[in-house]
PANURO-298178 format. One record per residue (C-alpha): residue in three letters; y negated, z, x negated. Coordinates in steps of 0.05 Angstrom, whole numbers, plus 5000, padded with zeros to 4 digits. Each point is the difference from the previous one (the first is absolute). Layout:
N
alaYZX;...
This chain:
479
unk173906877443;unk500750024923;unk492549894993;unk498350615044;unk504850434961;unk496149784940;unk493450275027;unk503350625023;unk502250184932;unk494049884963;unk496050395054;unk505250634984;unk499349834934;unk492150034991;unk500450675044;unk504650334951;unk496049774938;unk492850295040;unk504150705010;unk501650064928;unk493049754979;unk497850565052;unk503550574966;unk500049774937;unk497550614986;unk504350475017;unk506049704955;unk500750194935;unk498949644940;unk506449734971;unk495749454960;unk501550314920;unk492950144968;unk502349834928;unk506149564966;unk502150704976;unk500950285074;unk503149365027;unk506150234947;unk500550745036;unk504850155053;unk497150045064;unk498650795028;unk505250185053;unk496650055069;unk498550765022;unk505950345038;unk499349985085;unk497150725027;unk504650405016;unk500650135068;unk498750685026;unk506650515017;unk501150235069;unk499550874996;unk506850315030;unk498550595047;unk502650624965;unk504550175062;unk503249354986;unk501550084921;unk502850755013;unk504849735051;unk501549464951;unk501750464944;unk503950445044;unk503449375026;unk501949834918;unk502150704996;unk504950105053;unk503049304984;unk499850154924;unk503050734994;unk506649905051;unk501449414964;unk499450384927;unk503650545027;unk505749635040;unk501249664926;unk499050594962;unk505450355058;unk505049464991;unk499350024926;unk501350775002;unk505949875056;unk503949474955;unk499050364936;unk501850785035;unk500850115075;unk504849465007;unk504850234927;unk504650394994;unk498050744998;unk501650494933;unk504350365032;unk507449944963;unk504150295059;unk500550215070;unk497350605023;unk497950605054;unk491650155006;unk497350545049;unk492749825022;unk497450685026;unk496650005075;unk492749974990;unk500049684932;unk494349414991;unk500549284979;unk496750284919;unk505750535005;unk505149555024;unk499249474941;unk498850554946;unk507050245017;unk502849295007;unk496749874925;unk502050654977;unk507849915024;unk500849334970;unk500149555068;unk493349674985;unk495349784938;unk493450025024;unk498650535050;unk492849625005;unk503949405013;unk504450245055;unk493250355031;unk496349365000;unk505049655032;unk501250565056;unk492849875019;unk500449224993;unk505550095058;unk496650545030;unk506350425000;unk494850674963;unk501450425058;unk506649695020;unk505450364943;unk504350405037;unk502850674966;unk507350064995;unk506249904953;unk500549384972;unk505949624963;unk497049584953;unk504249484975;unk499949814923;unk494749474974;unk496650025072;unk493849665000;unk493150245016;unk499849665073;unk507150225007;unk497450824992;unk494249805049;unk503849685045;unk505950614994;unk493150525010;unk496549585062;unk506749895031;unk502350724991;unk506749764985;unk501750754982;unk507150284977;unk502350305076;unk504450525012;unk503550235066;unk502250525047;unk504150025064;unk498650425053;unk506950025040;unk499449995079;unk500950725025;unk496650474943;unk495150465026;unk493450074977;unk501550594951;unk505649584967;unk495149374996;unk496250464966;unk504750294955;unk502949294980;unk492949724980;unk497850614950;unk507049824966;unk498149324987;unk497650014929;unk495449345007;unk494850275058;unk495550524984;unk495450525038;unk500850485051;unk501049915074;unk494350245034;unk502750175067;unk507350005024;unk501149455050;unk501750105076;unk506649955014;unk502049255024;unk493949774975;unk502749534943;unk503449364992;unk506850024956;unk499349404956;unk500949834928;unk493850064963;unk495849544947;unk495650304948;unk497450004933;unk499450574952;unk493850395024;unk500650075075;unk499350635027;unk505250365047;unk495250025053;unk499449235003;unk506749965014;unk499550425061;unk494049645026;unk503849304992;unk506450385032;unk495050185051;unk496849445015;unk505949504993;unk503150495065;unk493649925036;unk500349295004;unk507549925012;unk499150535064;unk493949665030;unk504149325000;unk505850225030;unk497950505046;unk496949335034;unk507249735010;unk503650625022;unk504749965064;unk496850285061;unk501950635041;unk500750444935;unk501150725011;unk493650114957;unk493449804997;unk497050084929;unk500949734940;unk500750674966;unk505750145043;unk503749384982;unk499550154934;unk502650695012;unk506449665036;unk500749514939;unk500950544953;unk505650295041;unk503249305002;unk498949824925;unk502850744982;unk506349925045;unk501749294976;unk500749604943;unk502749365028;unk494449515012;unk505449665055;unk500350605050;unk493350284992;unk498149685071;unk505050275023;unk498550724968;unk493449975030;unk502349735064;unk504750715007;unk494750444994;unk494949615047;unk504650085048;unk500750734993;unk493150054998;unk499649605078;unk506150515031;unk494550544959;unk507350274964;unk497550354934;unk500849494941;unk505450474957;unk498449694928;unk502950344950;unk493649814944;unk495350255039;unk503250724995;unk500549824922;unk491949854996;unk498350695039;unk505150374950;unk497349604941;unk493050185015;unk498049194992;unk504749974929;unk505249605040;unk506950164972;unk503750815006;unk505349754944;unk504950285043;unk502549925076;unk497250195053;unk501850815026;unk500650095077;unk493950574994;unk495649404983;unk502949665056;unk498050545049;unk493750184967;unk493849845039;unk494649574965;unk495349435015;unk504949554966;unk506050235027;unk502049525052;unk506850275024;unk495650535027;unk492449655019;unk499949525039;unk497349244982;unk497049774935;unk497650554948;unk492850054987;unk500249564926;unk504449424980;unk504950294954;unk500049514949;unk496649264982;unk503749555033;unk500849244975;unk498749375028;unk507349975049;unk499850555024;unk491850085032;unk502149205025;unk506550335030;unk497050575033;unk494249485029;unk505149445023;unk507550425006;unk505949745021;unk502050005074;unk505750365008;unk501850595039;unk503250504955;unk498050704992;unk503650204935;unk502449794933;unk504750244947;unk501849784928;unk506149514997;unk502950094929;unk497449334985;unk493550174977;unk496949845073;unk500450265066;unk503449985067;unk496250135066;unk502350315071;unk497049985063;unk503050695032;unk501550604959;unk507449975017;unk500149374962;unk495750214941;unk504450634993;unk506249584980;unk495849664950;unk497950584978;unk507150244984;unk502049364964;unk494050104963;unk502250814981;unk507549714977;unk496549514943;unk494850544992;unk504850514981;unk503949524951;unk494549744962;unk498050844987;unk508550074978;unk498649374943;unk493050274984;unk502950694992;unk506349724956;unk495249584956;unk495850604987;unk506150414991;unk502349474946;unk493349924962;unk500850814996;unk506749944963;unk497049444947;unk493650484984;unk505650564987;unk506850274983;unk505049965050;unk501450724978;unk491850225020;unk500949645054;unk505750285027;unk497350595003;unk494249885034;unk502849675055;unk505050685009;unk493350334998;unk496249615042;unk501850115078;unk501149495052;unk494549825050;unk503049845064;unk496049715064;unk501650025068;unk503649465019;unk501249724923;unk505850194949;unk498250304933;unk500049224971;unk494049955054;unk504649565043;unk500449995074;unk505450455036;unk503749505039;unk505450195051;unk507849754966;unk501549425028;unk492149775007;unk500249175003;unk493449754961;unk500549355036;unk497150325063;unk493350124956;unk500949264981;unk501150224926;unk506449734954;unk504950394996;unk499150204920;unk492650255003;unk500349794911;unk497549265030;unk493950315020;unk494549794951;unk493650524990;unk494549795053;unk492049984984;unk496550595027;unk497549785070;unk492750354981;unk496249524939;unk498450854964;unk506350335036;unk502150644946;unk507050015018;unk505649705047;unk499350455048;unk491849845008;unk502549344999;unk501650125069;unk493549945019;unk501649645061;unk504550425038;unk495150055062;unk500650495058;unk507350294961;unk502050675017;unk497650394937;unk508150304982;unk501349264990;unk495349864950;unk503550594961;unk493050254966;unk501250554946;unk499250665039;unk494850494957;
């Protein structure tokens, strides 16, 4: 074996010596030609080709750039934002203490910051405008009055302007106003501005208490009244009892502002309604006392006075001691209780109500019995007029001399009613036992009721109530 190796290697041997003999030639001569070269450094071999680059399409290098670019610039400007944000949107603001900023309706985001710049709140009204459209809050700055508190930062004002956390101001409608007082109540109310185009229907709006900022017009406020009633109506007019002695909407509101004009007392104004929905089914003429008021009143809703028997027997629209059913307009906007009291009233049977002297009423089913309520009711009537009349006769004698006064009151003659002593008291047969009214004894217990109408102008409108009475014993001033 080693012997054949032997010959194997020599044979690979000679072959490698015959190729180098072969290209002897091409290899170059490293042999020096002179002692002299034999002492020089050998020449560095020449440098590989280089090999050719591969062209990018220009598609490719575009979209390459643009890929740089949009990588690049967010990142430059997200540090360049946070840099800004640490050093001036984040810090306190210059502004040394609290304060109250109107931004007008219409005003832009250049106008808004000018005026934040020019009143102190802000440093750099480029600042604050860069950073409303880095949040893209340029066309989200609600007008309004702002408080602005003292050393509020620039994202606090942004956040106060995109959140319209405005300085609000109120106003209560009370249940039971017409639409003239409505009216009248909003153009006092300092904070809203603007005319109201066009008078609202009667009934048509919701007594609530209103939100807004400084700025809102008048009118708004009657189309949120409006359409706050529109939506409260269509909801409950789905739930109402069945059988109703109507069969519109518009008519229950009519028969809501009867109820919320005769009744204060959010416990009995089922009840209330109940009364009159009976009268309605026995088609007995409904006898409301406010309804003779709003004809008078021409829509105004109070006479500042009571109630004269002409008006009683005068014949209008309103006038329901002398039409029959429901007059052609509610009379007034009635709240919530009442519209859901006239929709779902209470079953009972009675067929009239009088005040109590409690502030509330008592009902009667027959006339018989609603008579001797009404002449309990007359007795506390006719005391509370004696202690007004003494307190007024009192507050007289403080404003002048008792020697003026004297003299007036010898001057001034008595006025005596049927039926009532010159101190405006009942004339009561000697002997008469109070008990049998189911009053005490000494009529100086009674306390002064409520009025039983929520815009009643006197005591005797107060009676609102006293349904199907003979008119001498409602004791209306005679003209």
């Amino acid at each position: 074996m080693s012997i054949d190796n032997d010959n194997t290697f020599s044979a690979t041997v000679e072959r490698t010596l015959a190729d180098i003999a072969a290209n002897d030639d091409e290899l170059p001569d490293i042999r020096p030609r002179s002692p002299a070269e034999a002492l020089e450094p050998a020449r560095a071999p020449n440098p590989p080709a280089e090999k050719s680059k591969r062209r990018m399409h220009p598609f490719l290098s575009v979209l390459n750039a643009m890929l740089t670019l949009m990588i690049i610039i967010p990142l430059g400007l997200g540090g360049l934002f946070y840099f800004m944000k640490a050093q001036y949107y984040d810090k306190p603001g210059p502004l040394n203490h609290s304060t109250v900023m109107v931004i007008p309706q219409g005003e832009g985001l250049n106008a808004i910051a000018t005026r934040l710049e020019r009143e102190n709140v802000i440093d750099d009204k480029w600042l604050f405008v860069a950073s409303a459209y880095y949040f893209n809050a340029q066309d989200k700055l609600k007008y309004g009055e702002y408080q602005i508190a003292k050393n509020a930062s620039m994202r606090e004002v942004l956040d106060t302007l995109v959140e319209g956390r405005s300085i609000l101001y109120k106003v209560t409608v009370p249940e039971g106003l017409t639409s003239w007082q409505v009216v009248e109540r909003l153009n006092a109310n300092e904070f809203l501005k603007g005319e109201i185009t066009q008078p609202p229907p009667e009934g048509s709006l919701l007594p609530e208490t209103f939100k807004f900022g400084r700025g809102t017009t008048r009118q708004e406020i009657i189309e949120r009244m409006q359409a706050e009633q529109q939506k409260f109506v269509a909801k409950v007019w789905q739930k109402r009892a069945p059988d109703l002695p109507f069969e519109s909407l518009n008519e229950a509101i009519i028969l809501a502002s009867i109820v919320e004009k005769e009744t204060g007392r959010a416990d009995e104004r089922d009840r209330v309604a109940a009364v009159f929905i009976n009268r309605m089914r026995k088609r007995m003429r409904l006898q409301s006392d406010p309804t003779i008021i709003y004809g008078v009143s021409e829509g105004r809703g109070t006479l500042g006075r009571p109630i004269l028997r002409s008006e009683i027997q005068q014949a209008n629209p309103y006038n329901t001691y002398q039409v029959a059913g429901l007059p052609p307009t509610p009379i007034a906007n009635p709240g919530r209780a009442s519209i859901e009291a006239v929709l779902r009233p209470a079953k009972i049977d009675s067929l009239y109500f009088v005040a109590d002297g409690t502030g509330g009423h008592v009902f009667a089913k027959t006339l018989a019995e609603h008579n001797r309520n009404v002449a309990k009711w007359r007795v506390v009537e006719a005391q509370i007029r004696a202690r007004q009349a003494e307190e007024a006769r009192i507050a007289a004698l403080k404003g002048s001399s008792e020697e003026s006064n004297t003299a007036s009151a010898a001057a001034a003659p008595a006025m005596v009613f049927p039926g009532m002593d010159a101190a405006g008291l009942p004339v009561l047969p000697p002997g008469t036992d109070l008990s049998s009214f189911g009053l005490p004894g000494d009529l100086s217990a009674l306390s002064p009721i409520a009025s039983a109408s929520s815009s009643a102008n006197s005591l005797q409108e107060a009676g609102s109530g006293d349904l199907g009475v003979p008119l001498p014993l409602r004791n209306p001033r005679l003209r």
